[in-house]
C-alpha positions as CSV (number, residue, x, y, z in Angstrom):
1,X,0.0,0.0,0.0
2,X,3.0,2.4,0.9
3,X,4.6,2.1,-2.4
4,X,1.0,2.7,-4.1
5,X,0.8,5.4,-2.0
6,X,4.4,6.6,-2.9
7,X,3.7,5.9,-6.7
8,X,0.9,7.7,-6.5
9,X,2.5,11.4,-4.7
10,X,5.1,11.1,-7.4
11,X,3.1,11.2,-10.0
12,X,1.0,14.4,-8.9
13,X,4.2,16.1,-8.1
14,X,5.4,15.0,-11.8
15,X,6.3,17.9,-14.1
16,X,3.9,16.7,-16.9
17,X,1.1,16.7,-14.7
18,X,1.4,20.5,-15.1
19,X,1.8,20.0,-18.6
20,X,-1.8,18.2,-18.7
21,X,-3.4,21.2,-15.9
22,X,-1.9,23.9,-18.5
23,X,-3.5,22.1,-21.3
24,X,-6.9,21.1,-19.4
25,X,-7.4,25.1,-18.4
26,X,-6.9,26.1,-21.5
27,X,-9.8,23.8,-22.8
28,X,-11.8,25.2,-20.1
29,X,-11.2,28.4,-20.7
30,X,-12.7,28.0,-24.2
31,X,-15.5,26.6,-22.7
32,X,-16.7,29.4,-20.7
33,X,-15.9,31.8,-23.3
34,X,-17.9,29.8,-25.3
35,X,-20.4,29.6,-22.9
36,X,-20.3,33.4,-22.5
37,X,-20.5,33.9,-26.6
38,X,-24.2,32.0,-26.0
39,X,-25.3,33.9,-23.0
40,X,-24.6,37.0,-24.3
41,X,-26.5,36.1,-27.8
42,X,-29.5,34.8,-25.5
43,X,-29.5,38.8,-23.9
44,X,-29.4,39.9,-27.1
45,X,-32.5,38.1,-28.2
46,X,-31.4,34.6,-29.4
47,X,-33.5,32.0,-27.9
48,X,-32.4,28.7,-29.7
49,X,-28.6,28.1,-28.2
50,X,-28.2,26.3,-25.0
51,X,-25.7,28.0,-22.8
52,X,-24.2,24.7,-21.3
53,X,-21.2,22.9,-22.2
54,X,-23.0,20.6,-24.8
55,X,-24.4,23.9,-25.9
56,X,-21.2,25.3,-26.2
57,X,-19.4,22.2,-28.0
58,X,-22.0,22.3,-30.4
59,X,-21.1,26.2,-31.3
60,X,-17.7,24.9,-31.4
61,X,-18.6,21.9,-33.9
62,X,-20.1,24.1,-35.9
63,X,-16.8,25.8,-36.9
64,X,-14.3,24.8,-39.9
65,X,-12.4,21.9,-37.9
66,X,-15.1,21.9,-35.7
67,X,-15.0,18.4,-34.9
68,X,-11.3,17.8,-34.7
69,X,-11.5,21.1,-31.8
70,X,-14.5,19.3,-30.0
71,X,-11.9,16.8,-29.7
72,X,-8.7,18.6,-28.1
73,X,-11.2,20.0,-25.9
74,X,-12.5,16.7,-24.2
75,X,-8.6,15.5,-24.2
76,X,-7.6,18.6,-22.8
77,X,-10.9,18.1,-19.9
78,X,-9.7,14.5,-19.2
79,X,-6.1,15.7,-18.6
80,X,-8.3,18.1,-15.9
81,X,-10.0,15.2,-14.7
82,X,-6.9,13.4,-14.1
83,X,-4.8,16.0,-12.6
84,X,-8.1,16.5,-10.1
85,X,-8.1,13.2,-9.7
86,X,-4.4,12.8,-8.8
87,X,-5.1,15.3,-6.3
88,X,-8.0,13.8,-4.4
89,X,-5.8,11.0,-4.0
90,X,-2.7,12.2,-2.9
91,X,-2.8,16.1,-3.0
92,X,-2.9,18.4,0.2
93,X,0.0,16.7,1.6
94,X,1.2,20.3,3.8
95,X,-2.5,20.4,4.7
96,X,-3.4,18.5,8.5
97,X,-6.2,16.4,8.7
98,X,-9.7,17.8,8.6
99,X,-8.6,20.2,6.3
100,X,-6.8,18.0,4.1
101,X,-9.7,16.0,3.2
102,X,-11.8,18.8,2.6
103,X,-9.5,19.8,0.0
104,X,-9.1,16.4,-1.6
105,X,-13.2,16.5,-1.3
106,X,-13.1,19.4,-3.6
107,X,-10.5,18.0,-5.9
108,X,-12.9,15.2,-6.2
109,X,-15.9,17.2,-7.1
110,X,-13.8,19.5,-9.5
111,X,-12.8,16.1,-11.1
112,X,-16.2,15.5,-11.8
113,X,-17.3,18.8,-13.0
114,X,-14.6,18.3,-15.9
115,X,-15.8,14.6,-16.4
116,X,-19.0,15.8,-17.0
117,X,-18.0,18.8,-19.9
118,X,-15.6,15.7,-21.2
119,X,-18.3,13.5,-21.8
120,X,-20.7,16.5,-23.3
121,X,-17.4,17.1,-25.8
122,X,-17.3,13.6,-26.7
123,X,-21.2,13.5,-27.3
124,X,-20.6,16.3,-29.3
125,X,-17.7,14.7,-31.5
126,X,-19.4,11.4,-31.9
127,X,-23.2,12.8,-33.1
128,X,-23.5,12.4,-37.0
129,X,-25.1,15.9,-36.6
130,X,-23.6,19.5,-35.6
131,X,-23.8,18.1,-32.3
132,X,-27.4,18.4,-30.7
133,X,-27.2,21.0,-27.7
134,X,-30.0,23.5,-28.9
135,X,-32.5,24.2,-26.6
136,X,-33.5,22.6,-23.6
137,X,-30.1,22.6,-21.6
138,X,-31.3,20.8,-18.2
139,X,-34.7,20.1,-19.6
140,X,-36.2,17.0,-21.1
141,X,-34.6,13.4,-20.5
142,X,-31.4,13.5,-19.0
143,X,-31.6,16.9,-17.9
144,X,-31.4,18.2,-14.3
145,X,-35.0,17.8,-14.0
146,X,-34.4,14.1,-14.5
147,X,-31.9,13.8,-11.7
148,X,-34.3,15.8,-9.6
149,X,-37.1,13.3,-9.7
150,X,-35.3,10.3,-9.6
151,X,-34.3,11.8,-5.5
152,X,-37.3,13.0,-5.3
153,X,-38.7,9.7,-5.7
154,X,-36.0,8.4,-3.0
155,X,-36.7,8.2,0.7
156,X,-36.7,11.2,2.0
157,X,-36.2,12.8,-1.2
158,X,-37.4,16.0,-0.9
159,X,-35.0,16.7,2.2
160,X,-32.6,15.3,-0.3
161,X,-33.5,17.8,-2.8
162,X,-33.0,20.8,-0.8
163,X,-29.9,19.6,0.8
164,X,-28.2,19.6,-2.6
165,X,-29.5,23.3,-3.3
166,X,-28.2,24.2,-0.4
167,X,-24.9,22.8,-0.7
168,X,-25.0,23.7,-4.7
169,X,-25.7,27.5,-2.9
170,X,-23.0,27.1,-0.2
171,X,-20.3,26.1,-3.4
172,X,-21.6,29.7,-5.2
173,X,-21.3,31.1,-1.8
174,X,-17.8,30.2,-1.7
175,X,-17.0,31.2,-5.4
176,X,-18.1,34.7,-4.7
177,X,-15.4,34.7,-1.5
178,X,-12.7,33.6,-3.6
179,X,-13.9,36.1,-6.2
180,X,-13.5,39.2,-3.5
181,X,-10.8,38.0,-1.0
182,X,-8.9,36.8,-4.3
183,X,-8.3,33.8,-2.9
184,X,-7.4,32.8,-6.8
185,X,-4.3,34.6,-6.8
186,X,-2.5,31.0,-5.0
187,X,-3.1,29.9,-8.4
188,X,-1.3,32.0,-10.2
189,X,2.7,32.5,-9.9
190,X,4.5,35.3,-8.9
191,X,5.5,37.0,-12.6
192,X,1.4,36.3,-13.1
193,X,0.2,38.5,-10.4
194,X,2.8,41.6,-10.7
195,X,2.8,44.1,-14.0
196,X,-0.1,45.0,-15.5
197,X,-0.6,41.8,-16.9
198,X,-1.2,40.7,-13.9
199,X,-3.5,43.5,-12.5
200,X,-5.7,42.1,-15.3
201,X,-5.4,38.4,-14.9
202,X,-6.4,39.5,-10.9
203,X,-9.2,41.2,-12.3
204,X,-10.7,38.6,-15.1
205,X,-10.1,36.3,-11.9
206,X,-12.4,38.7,-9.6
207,X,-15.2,38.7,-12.4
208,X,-15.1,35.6,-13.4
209,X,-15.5,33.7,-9.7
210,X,-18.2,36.5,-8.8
211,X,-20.6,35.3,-12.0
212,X,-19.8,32.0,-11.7
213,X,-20.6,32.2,-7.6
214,X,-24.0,33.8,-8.9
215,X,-24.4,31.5,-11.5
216,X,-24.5,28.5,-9.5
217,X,-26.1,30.3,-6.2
218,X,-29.0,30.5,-8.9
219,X,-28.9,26.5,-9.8
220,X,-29.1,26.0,-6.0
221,X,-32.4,28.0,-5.6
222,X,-33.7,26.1,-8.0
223,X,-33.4,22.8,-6.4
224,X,-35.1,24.9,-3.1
225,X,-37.5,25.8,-4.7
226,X,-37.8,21.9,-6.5
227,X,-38.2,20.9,-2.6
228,X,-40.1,23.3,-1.5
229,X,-42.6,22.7,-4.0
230,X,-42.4,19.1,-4.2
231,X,-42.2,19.6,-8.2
232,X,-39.2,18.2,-10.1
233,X,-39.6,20.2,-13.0
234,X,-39.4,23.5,-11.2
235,X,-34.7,22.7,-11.5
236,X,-32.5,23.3,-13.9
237,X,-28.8,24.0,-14.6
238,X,-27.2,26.3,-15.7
239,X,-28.9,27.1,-19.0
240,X,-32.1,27.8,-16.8
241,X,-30.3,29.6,-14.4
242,X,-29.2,32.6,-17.4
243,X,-33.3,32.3,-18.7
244,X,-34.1,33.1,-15.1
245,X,-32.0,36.2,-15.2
246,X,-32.7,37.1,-18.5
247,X,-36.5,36.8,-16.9
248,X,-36.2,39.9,-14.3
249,X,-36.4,43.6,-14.4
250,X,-33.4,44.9,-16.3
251,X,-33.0,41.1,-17.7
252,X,-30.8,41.7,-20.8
253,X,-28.8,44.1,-19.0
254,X,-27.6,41.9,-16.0
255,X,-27.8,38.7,-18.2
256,X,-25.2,40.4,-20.3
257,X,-23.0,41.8,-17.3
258,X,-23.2,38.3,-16.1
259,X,-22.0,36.7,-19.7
260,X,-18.8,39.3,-19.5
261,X,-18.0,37.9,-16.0
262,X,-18.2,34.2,-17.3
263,X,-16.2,35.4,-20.1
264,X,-13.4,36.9,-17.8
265,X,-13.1,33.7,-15.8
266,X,-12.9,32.5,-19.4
267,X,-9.4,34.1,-19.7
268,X,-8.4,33.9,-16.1
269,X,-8.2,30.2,-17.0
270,X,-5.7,31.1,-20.0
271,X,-3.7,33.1,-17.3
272,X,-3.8,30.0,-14.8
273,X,-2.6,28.1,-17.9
274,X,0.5,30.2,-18.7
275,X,1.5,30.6,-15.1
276,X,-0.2,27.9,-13.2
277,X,0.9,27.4,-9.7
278,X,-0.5,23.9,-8.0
């Protein structure tokens, strides 16, 4: 077990593993800025894109080389994947108990955050179509709504419900900390946070974790609500999350100001890629 163990530290501490995190943000940062591209079209009117990452691997099919780009980014997703998963494993080692496990915890859930976008890329890649992701993003078969009922229909299901919207809140709780006590800036090296360069890749990084903290916070009311109301269908992810927006006073305007801020964390992962600091 020691030598697994051993194995195991030495390959997280491995120089290519940053080679595979630099890769992986760099996927994910096309993905939100994808992701942004579609959110700020819905503001602007357009009603048929789904602004989720099947949504936005369809946009990306849709290019010349589409395909063959849908592609790098699911490898690129799955080096994320791995390097999260190399974490939760062995990561956190200058970290004491309680708080080491919490970390590898989130390592774990990151890991399957980038799973998830992986598999939506290779969905994409693999359809004979431009890669299905139109409307519905969280809605229909397989959507959010799905998952939903099947713990509704669990014992104790609707407590179940509304513990995941509030730990789905508590997570866009946390972004929005990160955002403001820039908490990010551990991620970036030393010659990334000094210059003006880095004054900007501080301040994508401040956007960015505010609208995806909001973002999410809005997923997680939605699964409330779900429990409150003892209705399934009342979920949704994030693509239901931006219609909601888009659905109050000033909608366009904040769904928009939102888009920019998913777009900034869009190039805050570029910066993380260029001078990445584990």
């Amino acid at each position: 077990m020691s030598s697994a163990t051993d194995f195991g530290k030495a390959a997280e501490d491995h120089r290519w593993v940053d080679h595979a995190a630099r890769a992986g943000m760099v996927a994910y940062g096309v993905v939100n800025l994808l992701i942004a591209w579609l959110a700020l079209q819905l503001a602007f009117g357009d009603r048929e894109g789904s602004t989720t990452s099947t949504g936005a691997m369809s946009q990306l099919a849709q290019q010349p080389f589409g395909k063959a780009l849908v592609w790098l980014v699911a490898v690129g997703m799955l080096l994320l994947v791995g390097w999260r998963a190399l974490e939760a494993a062995f990561g956190h080692d200058s970290e004491d108990g309680a708080k080491r496990t919490g970390k590898r915890v989130f390592s774990a859930g990151k890991a399957l955050i980038y799973l998830a976008i992986a598999i939506s890329a290779i969905r994409v890649a693999t359809s004979s179509g431009s890669g299905g992701g139109g409307k519905g993003g969280g809605k229909g078969g397989g959507g959010t709504d799905s998952t939903t009922r099947t713990l509704m229909d669990l014992p104790g299901g609707q407590v179940l419900v509304f513990l995941v919207g509030a730990g789905i809140i508590g997570y866009g709780i946390f972004q929005i900390y990160h955002a403001w006590s820039e908490g990010f800036r551990k991620n970036l090296t030393a010659e990334g946070k000094s210059g003006d360069s880095g004054t900007a890749y501080v301040a994508f990084g401040k956007a960015g974790y505010t609208a995806k903290g909001i973002a999410v916070g809005i997923v997680g009311a939605l699964f409330l609500y779900a429990a409150v109301t003892h209705s399934a269908d009342k979920s949704g992810g994030l693509d239901v999350a931006l219609q909601k927006v888009l659905q109050q006073p000033f909608g366009p305007f904040l769904l928009g100001a939102l888009a920019l801020g998913i777009g900034a964390y869009g190039l805050f992962c570029f910066a993380r890629a260029r001078h990445l600091s584990r």
